[in-house]
C-alpha positions in Angstrom: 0.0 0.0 0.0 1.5 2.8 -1.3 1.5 6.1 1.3 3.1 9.4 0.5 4.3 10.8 3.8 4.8 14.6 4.8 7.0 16.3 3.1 10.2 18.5 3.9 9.6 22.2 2.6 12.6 24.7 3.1 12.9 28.0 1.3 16.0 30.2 1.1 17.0 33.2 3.6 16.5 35.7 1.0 12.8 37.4 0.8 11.5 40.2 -2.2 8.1 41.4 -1.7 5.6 42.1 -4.0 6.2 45.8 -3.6 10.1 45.1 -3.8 9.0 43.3 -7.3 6.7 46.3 -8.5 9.0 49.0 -7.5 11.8 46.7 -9.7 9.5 46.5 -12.3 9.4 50.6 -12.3 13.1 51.2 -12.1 14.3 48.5 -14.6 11.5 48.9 -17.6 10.8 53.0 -16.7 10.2 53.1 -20.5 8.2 49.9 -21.4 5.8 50.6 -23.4 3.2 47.9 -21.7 4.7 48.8 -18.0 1.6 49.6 -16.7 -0.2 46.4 -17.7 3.0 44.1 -16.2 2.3 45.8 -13.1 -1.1 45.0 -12.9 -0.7 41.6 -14.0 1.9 41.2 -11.2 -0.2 42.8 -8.2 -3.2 40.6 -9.8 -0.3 37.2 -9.3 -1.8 36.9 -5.3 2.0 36.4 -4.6 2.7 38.6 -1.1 6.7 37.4 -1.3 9.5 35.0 -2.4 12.3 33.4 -1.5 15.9 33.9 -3.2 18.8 32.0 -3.0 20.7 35.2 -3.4 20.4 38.6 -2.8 18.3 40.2 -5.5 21.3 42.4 -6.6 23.0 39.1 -7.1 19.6 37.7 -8.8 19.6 40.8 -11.1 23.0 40.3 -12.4 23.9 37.4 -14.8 27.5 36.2 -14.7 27.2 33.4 -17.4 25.4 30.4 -18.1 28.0 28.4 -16.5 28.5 30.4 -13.5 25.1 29.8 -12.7 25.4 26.3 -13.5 28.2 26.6 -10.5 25.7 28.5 -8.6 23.2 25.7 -9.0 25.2 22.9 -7.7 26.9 24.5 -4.9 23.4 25.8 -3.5 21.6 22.1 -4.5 24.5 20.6 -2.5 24.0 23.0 0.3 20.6 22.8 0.6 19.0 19.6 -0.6 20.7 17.3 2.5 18.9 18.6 5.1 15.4 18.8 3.6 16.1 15.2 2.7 16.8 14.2 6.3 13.4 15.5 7.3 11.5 14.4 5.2 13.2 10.9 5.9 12.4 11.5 9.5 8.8 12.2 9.1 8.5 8.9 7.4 10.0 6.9 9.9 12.6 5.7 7.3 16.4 5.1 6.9 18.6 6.1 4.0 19.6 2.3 3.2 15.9 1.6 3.1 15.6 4.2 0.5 15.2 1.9 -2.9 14.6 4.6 -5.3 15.0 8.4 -5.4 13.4 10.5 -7.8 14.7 13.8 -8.3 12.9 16.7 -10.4 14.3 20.1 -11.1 13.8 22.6 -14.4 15.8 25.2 -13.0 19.4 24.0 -13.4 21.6 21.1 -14.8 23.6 18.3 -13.4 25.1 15.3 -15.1 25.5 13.1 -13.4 22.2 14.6 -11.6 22.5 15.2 -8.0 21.1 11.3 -6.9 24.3 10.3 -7.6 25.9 12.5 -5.1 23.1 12.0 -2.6 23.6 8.5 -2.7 27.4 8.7 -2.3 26.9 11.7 0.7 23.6 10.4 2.4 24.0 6.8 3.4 21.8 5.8 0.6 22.9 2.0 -1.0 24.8 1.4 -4.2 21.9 -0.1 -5.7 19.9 2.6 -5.0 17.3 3.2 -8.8 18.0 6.9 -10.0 14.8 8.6 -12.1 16.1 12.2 -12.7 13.7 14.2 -14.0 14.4 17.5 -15.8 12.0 18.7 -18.4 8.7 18.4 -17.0 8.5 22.0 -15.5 6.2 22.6 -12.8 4.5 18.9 -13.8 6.9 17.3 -12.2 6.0 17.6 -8.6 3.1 15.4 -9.9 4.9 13.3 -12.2 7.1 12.4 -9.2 4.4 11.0 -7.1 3.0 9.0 -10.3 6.3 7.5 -10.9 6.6 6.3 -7.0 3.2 4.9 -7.1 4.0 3.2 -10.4 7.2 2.1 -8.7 5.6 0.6 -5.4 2.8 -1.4 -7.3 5.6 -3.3 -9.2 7.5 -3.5 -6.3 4.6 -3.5 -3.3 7.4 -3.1 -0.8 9.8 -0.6 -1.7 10.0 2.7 -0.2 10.5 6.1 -2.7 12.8 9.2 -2.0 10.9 11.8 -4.2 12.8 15.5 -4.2 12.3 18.5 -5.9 14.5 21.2 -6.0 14.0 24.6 -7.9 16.2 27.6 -7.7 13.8 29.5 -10.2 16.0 33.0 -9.7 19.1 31.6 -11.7 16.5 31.9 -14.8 16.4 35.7 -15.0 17.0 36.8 -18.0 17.9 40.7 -18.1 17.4 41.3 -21.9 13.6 39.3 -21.7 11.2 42.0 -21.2 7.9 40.4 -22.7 5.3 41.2 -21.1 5.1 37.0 -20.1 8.9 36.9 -18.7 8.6 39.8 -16.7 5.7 38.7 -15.2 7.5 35.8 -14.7 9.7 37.7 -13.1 7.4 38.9 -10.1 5.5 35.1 -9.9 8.4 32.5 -9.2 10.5 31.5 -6.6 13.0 29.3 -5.0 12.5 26.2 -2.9 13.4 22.5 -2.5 11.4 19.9 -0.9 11.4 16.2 -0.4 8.8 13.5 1.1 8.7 10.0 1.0 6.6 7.2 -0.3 6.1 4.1 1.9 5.2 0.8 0.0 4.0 -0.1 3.4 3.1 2.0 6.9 3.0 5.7 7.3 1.0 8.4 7.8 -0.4 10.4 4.6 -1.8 9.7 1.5 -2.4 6.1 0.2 -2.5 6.0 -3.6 -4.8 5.0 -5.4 -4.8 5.4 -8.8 -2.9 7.8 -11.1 -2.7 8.7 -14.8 -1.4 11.5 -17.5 -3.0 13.7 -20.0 -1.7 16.5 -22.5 -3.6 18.8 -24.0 -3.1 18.9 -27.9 -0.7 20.7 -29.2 0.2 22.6 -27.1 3.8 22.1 -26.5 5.2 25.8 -27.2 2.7 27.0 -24.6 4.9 27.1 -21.7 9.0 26.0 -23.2 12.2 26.8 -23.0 14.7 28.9 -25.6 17.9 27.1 -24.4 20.9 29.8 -25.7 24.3 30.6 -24.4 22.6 32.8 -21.6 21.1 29.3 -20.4 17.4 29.1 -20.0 15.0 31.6 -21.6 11.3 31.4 -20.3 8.7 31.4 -22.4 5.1 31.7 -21.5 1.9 31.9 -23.9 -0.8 34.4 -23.1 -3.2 31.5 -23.5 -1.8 29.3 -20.7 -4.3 30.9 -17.9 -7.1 28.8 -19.8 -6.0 25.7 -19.6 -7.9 24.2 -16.8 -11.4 24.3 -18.5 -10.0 21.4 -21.4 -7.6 19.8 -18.3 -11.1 19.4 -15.9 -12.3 16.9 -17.4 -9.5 14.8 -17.7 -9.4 15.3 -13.5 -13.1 14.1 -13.5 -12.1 11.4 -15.9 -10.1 10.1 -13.7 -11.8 10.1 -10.7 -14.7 8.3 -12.8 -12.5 5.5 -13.1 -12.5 5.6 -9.0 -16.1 5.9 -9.3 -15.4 9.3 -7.3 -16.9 12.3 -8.4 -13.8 15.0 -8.6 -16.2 18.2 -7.5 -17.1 16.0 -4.1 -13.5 15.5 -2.9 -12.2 16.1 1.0 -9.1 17.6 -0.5 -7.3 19.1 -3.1 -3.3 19.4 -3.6 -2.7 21.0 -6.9 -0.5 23.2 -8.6 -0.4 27.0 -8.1 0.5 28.3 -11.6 -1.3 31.2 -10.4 -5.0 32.7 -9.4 -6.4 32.5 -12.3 -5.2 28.5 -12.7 -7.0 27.7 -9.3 -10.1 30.4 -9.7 -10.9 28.2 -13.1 -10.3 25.0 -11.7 -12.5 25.9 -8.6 -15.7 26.6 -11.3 -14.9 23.8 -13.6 -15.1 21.3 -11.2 -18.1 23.0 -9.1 -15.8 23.2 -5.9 -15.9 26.3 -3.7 -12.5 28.4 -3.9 -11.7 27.1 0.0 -10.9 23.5 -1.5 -7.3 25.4 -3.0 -6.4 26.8 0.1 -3.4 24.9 0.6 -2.0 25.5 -3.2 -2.9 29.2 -2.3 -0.9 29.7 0.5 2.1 28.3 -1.4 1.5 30.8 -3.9 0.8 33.8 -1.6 3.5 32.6 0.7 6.6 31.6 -1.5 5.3 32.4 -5.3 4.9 29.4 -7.8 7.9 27.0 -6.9 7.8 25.0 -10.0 7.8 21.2 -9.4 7.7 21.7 -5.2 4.1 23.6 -5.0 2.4 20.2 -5.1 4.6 18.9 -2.3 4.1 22.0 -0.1 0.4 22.4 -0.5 0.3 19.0 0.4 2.6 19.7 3.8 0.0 22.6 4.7 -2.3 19.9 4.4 -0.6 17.8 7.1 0.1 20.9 9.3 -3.6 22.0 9.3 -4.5 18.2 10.8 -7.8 17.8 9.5 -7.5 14.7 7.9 -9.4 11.7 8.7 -8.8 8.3 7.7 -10.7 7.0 4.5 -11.3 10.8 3.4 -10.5 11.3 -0.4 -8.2 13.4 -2.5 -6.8 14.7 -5.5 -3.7 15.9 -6.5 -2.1 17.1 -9.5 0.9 18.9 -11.0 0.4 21.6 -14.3 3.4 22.1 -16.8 4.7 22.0 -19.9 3.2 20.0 -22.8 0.7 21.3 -21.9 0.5 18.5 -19.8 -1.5 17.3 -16.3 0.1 14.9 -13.8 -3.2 13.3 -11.5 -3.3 11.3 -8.6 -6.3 10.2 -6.6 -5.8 9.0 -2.8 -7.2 8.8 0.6 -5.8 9.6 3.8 -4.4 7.0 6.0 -3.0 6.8 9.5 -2.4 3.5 9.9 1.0 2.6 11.2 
């Protein structure tokens, strides 16, 4: 039985407001000829502050593609360990009884990705399965938990390592001043989390069933231009839609359960931004209170790419109102456009 445990959140020492971000937003693009619409799209995010893994006068500069890529592994290495170590704690689990880690990160580049050195550092075994995961943008949260679930039904007692570590400041871009990358600029943050999945015992959520769908061509909605500067952000004004073709899909699959997805206990989804969790609230007839967890994350620490789904899903352990047998649903949004679902319910059973 297949449980995903609490996760480890932490976010970096670093804070910019949104007022920090508007009052950027003034200085930097004084002569933009669509400033005034950036800033409204940016106090309309519902993001009250971030978290940095550097100073924003450090954020704002860009020393090279591969000095960040140094940046990136020195600060993965720095902070990734002890998140790890909680999140093993929580679960009541050991690093040698650790059989497969996932790892998910859009934000910067490893090879050979950073399992390898966990295993090496941590205490983890030899034989310890790697699934990096690097291309599946804010999905990946999701497609993390799908992959352990996947992993623990072919192998019923195996226990999963799932950790997600974005350091989305290290994607500025100074010379990107569409109106989508700089409000980009004033949405995302930095974070890593971790949480484990218990093919037997723990606390959490027991898995159920879980599945995939993309929307149709939509694959340059939300990409990538990968130059010499390293990663360019790209966002399509028609992204914010996306949840009225994606809701069905969720009530799809919930069909399969013979669950109805607008009569759920809880929700842990991604927090792209308002608008993301204001559509999916109608579409599936739920009132806007069901998303409280994903918008907390997004008032609290800005979207945090693949960790939202994890950190909702913490805020759901912190608030305690679980009970066992109650059902949920969670799900990651990303590039493809695509939709990474899970359906569970809520165990304590030791």
């Amino acid at each position: 039985m297949a449980v995903l445990c609490k996760p480890a959140i932490a976010v970096p020492e670093y804070i910019i407001t949104r007022d920090d971000t508007l009052e950027l937003a003034r200085e930097l693009h004084a002569n933009h000829a669509q400033l005034n619409l950036v800033l409204r799209l940016i106090e309309h995010t519902g993001v009250v502050r971030r978290h940095l893994i550097q100073p924003i006068d450090k954020v704002l500069e860009h020393p090279g593609f591969d000095a960040r890529s140094a940046i990136y592994e020195e600060e993965s290495k720095a902070r990734v360990p002890d998140v790890v170590r909680r999140a093993l704690v929580q679960a009541e689990v050991e690093p040698r009884e650790i059989d497969l880690i996932i790892y998910v990160s859009c934000t910067g580049f490893m090879m050979p990705a950073l399992t390898a050195w966990l295993i090496n550092h941590m205490g983890f075994r030899s034989d310890t399965r790697q699934v990096p995961i690097a291309q599946l943008g804010c999905a990946a949260g999701g497609a993390a938990i799908n992959r352990a679930h996947d992993f623990c039904r072919a192998y019923p007692h195996a226990n999963v390592l799932l950790v997600a570590c974005e350091f989305c400041s290290l994607c500025y871009q100074p010379e990107d001043i569409g109106v989508g990358s700089l409000l980009s600029n004033g949405l995302f943050g930095d974070a890593v989390a971790a949480a484990v999945m218990r093919g037997s015992g723990g606390t959490g959520v027991h898995l159920e069933r879980n599945a995939s769908y993309l929307i149709p061509h939509t694959e340059d909605w939300i990409s990538y231009a990968v130059r010499s500067t390293g990663f360019h952000f790209q966002l399509d004004k028609r992204v914010p839609g996306t949840m009225e073709p994606l809701a069905p899909a969720l009530r799809g699959l919930a069909e399969e359960n013979h669950w109805d997805a607008g009569n759920l206990d809880f929700y842990i989804v991604h927090a792209g931004g308002p608008r993301i969790l204001d559509d999916l609230s109608r579409f599936l007839g739920v009132p806007d209170e069901a998303f409280r967890f994903s918008r907390a994350t997004l008032t609290e620490y800005g979207n945090i790419a693949s960790a939202v789904v994890l950190d909702a899903l913490a805020r759901l352990f912190d608030e305690a109102s679980a009970q066992d047998g109650q059902r949920g649903l969670m799900a990651g949004f990303g590039p493809g456009i695509t939709a990474e679902m899970s359906l569970g319910t809520w165990t304590s059973t030791a």
